[in-house]
Rosetta silent file (secondary structure, phi, psi, omega in degrees, C-alpha in Angstrom):
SEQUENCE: XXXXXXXXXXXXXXXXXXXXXXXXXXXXXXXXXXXXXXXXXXXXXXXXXXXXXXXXXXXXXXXXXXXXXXXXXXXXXXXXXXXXXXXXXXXXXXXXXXXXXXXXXXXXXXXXXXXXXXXXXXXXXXXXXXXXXXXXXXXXXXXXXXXXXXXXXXXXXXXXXXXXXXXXXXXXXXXXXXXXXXXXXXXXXXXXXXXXXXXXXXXXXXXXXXXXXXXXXXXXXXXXXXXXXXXXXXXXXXXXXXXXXXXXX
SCORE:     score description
SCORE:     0.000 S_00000001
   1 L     0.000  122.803  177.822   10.725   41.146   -7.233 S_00000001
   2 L  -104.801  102.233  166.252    9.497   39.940  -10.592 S_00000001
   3 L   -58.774  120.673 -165.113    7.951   36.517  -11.063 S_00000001
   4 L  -119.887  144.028 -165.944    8.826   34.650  -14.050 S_00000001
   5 L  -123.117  120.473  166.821    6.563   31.635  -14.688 S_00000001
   6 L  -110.443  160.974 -176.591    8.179   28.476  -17.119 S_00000001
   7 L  -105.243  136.745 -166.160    6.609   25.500  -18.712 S_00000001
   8 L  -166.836  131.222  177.491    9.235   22.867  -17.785 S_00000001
   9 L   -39.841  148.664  137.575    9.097   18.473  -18.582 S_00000001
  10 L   -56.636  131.202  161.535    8.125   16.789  -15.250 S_00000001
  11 L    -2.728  163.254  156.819   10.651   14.847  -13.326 S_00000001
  12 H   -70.744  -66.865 -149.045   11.832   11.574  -14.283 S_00000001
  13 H   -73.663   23.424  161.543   10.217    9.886  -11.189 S_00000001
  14 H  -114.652  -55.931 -169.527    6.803   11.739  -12.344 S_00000001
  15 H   -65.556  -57.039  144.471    6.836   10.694  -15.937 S_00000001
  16 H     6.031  -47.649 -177.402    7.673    7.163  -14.766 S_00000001
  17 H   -78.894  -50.390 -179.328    4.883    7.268  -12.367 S_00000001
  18 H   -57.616  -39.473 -153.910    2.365    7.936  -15.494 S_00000001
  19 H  -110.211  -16.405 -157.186    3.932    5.039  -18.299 S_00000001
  20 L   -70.713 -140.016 -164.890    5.917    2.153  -15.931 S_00000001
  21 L  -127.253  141.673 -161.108    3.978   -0.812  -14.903 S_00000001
  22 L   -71.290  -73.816  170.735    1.642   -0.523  -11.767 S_00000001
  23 L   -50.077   29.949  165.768    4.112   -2.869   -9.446 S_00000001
  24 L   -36.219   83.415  176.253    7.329   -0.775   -9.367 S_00000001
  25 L   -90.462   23.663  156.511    9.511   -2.593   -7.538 S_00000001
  26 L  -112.729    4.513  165.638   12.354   -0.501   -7.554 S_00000001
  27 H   -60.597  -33.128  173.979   10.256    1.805   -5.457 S_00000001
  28 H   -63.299  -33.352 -154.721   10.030   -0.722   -2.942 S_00000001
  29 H   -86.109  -87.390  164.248   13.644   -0.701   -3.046 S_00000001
  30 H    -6.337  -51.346  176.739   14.016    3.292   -2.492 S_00000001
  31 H   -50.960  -73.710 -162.425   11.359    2.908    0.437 S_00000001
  32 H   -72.718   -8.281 -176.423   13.167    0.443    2.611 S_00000001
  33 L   -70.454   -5.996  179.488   16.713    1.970    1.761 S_00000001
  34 L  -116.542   33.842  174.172   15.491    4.647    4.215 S_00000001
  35 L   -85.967  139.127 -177.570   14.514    2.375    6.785 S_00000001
  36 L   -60.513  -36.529  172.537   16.697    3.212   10.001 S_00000001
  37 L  -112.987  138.789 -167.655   17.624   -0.474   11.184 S_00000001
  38 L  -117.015  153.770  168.902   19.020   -2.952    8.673 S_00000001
  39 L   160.104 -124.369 -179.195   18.799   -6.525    9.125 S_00000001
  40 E   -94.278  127.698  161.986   16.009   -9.315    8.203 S_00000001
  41 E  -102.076  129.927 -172.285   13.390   -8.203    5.891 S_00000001
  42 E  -104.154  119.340  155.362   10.270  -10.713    6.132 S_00000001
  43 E   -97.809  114.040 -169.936    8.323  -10.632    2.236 S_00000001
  44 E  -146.293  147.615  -65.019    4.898  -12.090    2.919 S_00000001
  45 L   -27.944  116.335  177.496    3.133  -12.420    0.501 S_00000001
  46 L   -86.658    2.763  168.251    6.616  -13.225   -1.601 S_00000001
  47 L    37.197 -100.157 -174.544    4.833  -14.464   -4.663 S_00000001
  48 L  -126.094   14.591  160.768    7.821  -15.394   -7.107 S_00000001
  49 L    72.779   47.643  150.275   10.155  -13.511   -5.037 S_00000001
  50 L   -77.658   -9.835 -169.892   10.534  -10.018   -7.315 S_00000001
  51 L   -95.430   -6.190 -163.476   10.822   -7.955   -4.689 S_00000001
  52 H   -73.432  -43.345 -179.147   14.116   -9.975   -3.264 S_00000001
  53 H   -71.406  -24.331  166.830   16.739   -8.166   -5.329 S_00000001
  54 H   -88.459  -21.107 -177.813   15.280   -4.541   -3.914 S_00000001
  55 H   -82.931  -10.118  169.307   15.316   -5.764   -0.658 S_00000001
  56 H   -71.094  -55.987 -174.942   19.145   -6.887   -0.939 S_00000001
  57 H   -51.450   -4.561 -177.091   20.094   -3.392   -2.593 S_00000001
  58 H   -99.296  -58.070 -163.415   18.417   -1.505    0.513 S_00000001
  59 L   152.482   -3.664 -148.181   20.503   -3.543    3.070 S_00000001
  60 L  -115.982  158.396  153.697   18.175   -6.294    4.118 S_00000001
  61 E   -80.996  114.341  163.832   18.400  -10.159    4.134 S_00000001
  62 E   -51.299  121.378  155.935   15.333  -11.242    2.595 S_00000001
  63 E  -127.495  154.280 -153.033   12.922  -14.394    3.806 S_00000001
  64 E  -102.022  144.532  160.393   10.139  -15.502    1.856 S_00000001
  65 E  -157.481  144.708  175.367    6.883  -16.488    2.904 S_00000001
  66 E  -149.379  161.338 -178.971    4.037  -17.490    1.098 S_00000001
  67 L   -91.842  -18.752  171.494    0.986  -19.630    1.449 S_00000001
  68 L  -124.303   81.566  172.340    2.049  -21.246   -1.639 S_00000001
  69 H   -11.334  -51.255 -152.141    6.062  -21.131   -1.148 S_00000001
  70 H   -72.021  -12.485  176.365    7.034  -23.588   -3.797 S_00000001
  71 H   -92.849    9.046  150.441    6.393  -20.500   -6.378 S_00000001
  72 L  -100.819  -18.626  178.515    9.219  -18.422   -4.384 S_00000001
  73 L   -23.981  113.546  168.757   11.321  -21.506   -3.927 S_00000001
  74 L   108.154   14.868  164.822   14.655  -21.119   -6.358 S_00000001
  75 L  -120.200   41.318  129.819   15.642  -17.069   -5.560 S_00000001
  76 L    95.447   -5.827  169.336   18.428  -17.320   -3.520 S_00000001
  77 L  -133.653  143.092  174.801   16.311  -16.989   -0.319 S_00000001
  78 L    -6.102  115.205  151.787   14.292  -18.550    2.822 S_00000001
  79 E  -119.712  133.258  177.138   11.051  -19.585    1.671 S_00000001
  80 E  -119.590  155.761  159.796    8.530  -20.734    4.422 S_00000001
  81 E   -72.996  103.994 -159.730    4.797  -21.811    4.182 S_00000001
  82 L  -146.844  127.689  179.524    3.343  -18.999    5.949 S_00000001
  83 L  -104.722  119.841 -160.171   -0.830  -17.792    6.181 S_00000001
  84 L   -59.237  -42.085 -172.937   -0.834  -14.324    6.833 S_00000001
  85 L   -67.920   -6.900  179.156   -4.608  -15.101    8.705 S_00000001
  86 L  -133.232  179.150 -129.352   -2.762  -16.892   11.505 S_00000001
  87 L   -89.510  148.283 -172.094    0.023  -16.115   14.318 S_00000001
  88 L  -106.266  142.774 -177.537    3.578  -15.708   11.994 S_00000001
  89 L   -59.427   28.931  157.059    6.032  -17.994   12.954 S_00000001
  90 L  -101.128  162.335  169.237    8.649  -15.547   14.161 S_00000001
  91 L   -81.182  149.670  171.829    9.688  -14.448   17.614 S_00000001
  92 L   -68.549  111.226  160.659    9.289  -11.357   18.968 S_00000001
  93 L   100.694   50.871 -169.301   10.993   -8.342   18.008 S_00000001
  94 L  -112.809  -16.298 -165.491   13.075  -10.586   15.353 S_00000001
  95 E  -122.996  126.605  142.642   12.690   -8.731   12.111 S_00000001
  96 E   -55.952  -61.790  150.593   13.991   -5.354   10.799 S_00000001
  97 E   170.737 -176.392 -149.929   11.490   -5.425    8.670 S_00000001
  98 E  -111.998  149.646 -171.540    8.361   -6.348    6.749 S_00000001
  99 E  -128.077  135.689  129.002    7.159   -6.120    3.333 S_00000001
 100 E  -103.218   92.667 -166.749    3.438   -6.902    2.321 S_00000001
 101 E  -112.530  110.814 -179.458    2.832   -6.186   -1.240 S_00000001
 102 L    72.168   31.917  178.090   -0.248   -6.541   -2.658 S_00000001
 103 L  -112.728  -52.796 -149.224   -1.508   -9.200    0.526 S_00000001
 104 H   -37.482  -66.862 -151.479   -3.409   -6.732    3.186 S_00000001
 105 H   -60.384  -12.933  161.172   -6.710   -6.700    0.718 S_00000001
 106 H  -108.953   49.835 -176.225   -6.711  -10.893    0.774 S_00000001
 107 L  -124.433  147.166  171.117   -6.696  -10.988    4.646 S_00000001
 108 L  -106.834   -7.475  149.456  -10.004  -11.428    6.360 S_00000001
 109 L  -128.327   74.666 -167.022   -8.023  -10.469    9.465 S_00000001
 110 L   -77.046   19.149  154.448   -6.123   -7.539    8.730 S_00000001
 111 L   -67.009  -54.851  177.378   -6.057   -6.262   12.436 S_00000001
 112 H   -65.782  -76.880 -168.516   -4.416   -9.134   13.683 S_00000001
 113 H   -10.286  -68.868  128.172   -2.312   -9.548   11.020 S_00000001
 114 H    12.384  -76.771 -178.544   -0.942   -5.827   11.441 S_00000001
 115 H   -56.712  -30.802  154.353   -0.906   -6.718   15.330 S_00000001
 116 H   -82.345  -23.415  156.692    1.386   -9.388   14.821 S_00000001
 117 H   -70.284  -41.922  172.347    3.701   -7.536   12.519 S_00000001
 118 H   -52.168  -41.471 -162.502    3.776   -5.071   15.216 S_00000001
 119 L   -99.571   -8.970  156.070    4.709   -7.939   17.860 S_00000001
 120 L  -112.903   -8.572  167.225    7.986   -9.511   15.460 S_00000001
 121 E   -67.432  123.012  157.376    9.111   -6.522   14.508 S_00000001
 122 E   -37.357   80.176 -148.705   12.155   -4.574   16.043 S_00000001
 123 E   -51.752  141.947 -151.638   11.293   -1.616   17.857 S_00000001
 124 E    74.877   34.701  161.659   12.157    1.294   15.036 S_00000001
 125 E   -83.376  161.586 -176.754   11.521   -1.411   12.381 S_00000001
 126 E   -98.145  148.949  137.365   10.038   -0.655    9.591 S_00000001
 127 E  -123.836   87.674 -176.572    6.963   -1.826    7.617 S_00000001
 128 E   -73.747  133.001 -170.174    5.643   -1.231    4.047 S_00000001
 129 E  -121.782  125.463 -161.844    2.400   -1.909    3.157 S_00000001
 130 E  -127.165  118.976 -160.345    1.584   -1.824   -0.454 S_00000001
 131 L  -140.520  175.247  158.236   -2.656   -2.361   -1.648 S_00000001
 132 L   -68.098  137.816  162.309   -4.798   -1.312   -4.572 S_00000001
 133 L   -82.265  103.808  163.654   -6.002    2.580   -4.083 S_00000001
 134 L  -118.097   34.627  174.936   -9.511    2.690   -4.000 S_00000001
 135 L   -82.802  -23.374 -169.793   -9.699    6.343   -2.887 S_00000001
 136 L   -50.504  152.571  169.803   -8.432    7.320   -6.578 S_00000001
 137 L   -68.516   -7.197  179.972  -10.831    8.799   -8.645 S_00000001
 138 L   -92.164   -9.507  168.709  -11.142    6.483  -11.031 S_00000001
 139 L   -88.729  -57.749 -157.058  -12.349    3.825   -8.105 S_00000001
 140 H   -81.116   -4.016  177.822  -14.649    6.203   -6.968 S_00000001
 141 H   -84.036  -20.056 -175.285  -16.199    6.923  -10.375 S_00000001
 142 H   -55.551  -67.396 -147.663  -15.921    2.781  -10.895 S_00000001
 143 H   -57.524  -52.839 -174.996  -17.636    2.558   -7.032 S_00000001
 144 H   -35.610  -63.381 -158.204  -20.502    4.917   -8.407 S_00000001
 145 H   -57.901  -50.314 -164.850  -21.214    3.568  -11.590 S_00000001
 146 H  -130.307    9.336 -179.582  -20.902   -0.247  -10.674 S_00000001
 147 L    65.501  -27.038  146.549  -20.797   -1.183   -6.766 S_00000001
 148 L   -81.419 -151.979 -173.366  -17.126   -1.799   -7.713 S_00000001
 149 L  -118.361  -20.677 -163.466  -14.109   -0.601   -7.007 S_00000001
 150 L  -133.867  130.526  158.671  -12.700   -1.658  -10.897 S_00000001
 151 L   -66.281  -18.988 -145.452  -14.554   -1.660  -14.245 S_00000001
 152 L  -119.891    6.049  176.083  -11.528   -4.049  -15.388 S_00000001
 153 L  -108.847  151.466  177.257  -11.067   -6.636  -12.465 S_00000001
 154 L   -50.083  140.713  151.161  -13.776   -9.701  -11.964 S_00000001
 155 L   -54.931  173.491 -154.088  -16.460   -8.182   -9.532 S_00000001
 156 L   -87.191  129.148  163.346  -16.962   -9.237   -5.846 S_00000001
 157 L  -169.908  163.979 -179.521  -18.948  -12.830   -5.804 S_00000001
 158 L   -76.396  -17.332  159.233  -18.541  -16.047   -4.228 S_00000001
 159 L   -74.381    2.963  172.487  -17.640  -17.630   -7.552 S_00000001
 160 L  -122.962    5.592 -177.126  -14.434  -15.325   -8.754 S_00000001
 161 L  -135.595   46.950  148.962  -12.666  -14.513   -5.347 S_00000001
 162 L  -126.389  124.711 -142.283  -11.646  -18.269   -4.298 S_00000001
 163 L  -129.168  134.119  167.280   -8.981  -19.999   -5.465 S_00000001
 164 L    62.628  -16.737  169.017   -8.526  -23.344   -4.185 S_00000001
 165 L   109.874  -20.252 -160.102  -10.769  -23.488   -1.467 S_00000001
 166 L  -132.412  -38.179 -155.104   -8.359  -21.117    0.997 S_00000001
 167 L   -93.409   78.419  169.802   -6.910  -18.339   -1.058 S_00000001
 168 L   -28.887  133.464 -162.912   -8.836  -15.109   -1.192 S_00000001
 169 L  -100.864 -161.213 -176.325   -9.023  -12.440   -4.344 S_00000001
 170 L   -55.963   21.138  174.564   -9.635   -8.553   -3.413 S_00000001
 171 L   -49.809  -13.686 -159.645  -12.437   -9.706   -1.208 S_00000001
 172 L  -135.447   40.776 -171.270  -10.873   -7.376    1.776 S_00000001
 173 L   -72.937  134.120 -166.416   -9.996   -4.155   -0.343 S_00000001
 174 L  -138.928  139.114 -170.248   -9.112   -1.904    2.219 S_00000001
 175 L   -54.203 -149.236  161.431   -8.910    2.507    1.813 S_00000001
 176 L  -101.644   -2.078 -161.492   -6.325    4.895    3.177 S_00000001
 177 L  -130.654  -18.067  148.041   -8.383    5.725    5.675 S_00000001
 178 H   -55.007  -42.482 -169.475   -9.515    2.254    7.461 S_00000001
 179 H   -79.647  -26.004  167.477   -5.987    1.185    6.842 S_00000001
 180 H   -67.591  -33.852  168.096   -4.495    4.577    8.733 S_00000001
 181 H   -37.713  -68.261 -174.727   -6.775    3.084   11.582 S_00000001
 182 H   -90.458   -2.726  146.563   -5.500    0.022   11.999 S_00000001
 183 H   -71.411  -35.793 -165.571   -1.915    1.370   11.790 S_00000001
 184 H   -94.591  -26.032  141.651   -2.218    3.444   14.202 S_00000001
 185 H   -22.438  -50.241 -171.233   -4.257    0.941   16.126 S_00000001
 186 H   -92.511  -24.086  153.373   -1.602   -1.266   16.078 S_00000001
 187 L   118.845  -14.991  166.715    0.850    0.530   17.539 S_00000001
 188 L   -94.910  171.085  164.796    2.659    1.820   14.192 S_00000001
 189 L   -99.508  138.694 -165.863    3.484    5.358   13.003 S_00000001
 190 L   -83.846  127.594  178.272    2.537    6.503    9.830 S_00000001
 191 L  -116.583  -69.815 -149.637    5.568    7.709    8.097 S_00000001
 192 L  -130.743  148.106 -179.452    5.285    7.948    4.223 S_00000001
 193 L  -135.471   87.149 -143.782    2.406    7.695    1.881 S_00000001
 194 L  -134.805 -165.213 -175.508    3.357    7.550   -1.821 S_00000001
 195 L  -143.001  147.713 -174.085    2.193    5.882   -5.453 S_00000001
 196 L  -103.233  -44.169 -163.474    4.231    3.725   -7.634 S_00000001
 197 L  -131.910  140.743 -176.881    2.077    4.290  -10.999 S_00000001
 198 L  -102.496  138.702  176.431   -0.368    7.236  -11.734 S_00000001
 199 L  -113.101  139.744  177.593   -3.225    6.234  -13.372 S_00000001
 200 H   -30.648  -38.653  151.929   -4.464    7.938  -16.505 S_00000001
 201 H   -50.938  -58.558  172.497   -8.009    7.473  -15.766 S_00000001
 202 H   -89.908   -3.635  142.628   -7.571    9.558  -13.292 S_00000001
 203 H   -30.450  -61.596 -159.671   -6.199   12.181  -14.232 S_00000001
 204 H   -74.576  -46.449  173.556   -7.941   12.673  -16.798 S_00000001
 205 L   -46.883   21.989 -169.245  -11.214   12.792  -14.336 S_00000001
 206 H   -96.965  -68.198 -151.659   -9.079   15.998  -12.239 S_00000001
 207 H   -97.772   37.516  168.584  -10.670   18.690  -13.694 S_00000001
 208 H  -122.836  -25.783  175.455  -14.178   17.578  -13.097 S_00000001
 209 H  -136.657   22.672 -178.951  -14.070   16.123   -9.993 S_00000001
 210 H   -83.397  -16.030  162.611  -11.190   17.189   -7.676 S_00000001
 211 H   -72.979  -32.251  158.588  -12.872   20.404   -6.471 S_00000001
 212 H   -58.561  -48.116  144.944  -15.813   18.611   -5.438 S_00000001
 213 H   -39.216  -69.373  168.233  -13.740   16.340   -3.814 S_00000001
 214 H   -50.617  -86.753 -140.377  -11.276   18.692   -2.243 S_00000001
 215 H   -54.774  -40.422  169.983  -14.571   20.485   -0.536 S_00000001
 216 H   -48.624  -42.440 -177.392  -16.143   17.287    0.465 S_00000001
 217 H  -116.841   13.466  146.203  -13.543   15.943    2.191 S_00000001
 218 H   -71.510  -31.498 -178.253  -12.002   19.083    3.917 S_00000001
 219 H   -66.728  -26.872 -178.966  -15.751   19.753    4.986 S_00000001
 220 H   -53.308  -56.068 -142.285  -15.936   16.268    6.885 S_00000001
 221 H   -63.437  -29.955 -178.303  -13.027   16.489    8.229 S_00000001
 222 H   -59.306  -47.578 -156.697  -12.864   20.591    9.733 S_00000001
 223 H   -69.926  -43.666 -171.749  -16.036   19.725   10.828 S_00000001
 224 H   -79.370  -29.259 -174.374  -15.351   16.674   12.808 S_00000001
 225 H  -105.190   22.526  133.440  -11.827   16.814   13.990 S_00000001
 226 L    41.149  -81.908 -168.374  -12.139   20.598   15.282 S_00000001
 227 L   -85.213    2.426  171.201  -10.462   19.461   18.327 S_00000001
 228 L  -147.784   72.237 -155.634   -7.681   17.574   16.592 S_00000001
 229 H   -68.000  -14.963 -152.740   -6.180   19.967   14.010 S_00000001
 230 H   -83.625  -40.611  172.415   -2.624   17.803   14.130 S_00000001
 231 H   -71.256  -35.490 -171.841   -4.675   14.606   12.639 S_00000001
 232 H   -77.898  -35.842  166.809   -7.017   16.331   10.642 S_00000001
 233 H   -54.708  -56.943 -131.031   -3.761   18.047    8.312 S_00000001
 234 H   -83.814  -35.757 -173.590   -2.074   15.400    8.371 S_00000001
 235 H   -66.491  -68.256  160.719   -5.350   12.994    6.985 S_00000001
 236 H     8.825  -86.859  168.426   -5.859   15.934    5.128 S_00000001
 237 H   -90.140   12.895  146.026   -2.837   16.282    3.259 S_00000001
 238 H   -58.863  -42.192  174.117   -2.715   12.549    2.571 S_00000001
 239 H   -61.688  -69.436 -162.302   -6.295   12.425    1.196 S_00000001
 240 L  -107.434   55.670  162.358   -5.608   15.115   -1.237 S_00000001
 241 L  -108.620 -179.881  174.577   -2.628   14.486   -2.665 S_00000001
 242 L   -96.357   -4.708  153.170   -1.852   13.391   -5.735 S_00000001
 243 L   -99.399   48.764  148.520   -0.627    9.908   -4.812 S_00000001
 244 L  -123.460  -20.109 -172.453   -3.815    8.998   -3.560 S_00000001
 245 L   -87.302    6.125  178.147   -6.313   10.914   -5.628 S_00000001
 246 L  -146.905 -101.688  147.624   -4.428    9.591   -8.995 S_00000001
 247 L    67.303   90.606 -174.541   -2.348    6.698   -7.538 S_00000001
 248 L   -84.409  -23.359  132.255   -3.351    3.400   -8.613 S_00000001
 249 L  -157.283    0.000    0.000   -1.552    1.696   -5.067 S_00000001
């Protein structure tokens, strides 16, 4: 058998991943179209309601929630007043399912939160959870360098991450590997783990620090989980893929 080795473009949905805009919201679409049960999709945080038009094309009814509504108000769907830090006004096991894009990292109780999407959701419902990546290498060369997570976002202080008196910035940025916790915590199953936009920073940072990387964090983990090889792959090949180690969420 003779092996013939080609140079061949990338995919579309890899070149895409490198030039589109960070918030790809027809990914979102893709995601939930392979959710099992159709029905009510809750969008919390709904912001200006962009995400409403992927969540029709998947199958779902959309309802909005926001803590400040009146900016989803006028798309064609529910909007409610809704604070993600306290119990959400639905009944149990009422929702298909839930979208939180780009909320988790301004909750100061992302446990509950989680725990109550667990408790209106339909058993087999789905939920996507969408955050900043700050496992990427370009966070951790940021985290080195500066105690942040971003050279390019306002740092952590009590003057730049309050809005109003109530509304919280990235104050709660939370990894892949606290947030696989409290999924799993919570009673869901970890299904899919993906990137909408790759970022360039980090990339470029691959072939200085992903070997260092790779060894570091297969050595934790062989060493610790021994006795639980089925979690330790699975963390494994999630860690050190490329839509978390280049992935910008």
């Amino acid at each position: 058998m003779q092996a013939e080795t080609r140079v061949t473009a990338p995919p579309p949905q890899e070149r895409a991943r490198l030039f589109r805009k960070a918030n790809a919201y027809d990914d979102i679409q893709v995601i939930l179209s392979r959710a099992p049960l159709k029905g009510l999709c809750l969008d919390l945080p709904a912001g200006r309601g962009v995400n409403f038009p992927g969540i029709r094309a998947a199958g779902f009814k959309p309802i909005g929630a926001d803590l400040f509504p009146r900016k989803t108000k006028g798309h064609g769907a529910p909007a409610l007043k809704v604070d993600m830090e306290k119990t959400l006004p639905f009944a149990t096991d009422s929702l298909s399912a839930i979208l939180c894009s780009e909320g988790i990292e301004h909750n100061s109780r992302q446990t509950d939160f989680l725990r109550e999407c667990e408790r209106v959701l339909k058993p087999g419902g789905t939920l996507v959870v969408t955050t900043p990546n700050i496992v990427s290498l370009r966070a951790r060369v940021a985290y080195l360098l500066s105690g942040q997570f971003s050279f390019r976002r306002k740092p952590l202080s009590e003057v730049t991450q309050l809005w109003q008196g109530k509304y919280l910035g990235h104050v709660h940025l939370v990894d892949y590997f606290k947030l696989r916790f409290m999924l799993l915590q919570t009673g869901f199953e970890l299904r899919e783990v993906t990137t909408a936009k790759y970022s360039l920073s980090s990339l470029a940072l691959a072939p200085f620090l992903y070997l260092p990387v790779w060894m570091a964090t297969t050595r934790i983990f062989r060493r610790s989980h021994s006795e639980h090889k089925k979690a330790c792959d699975e963390i494994l090949q999630h860690a050190l893929s490329g839509d978390l180690l280049f992935g910008k969420n």
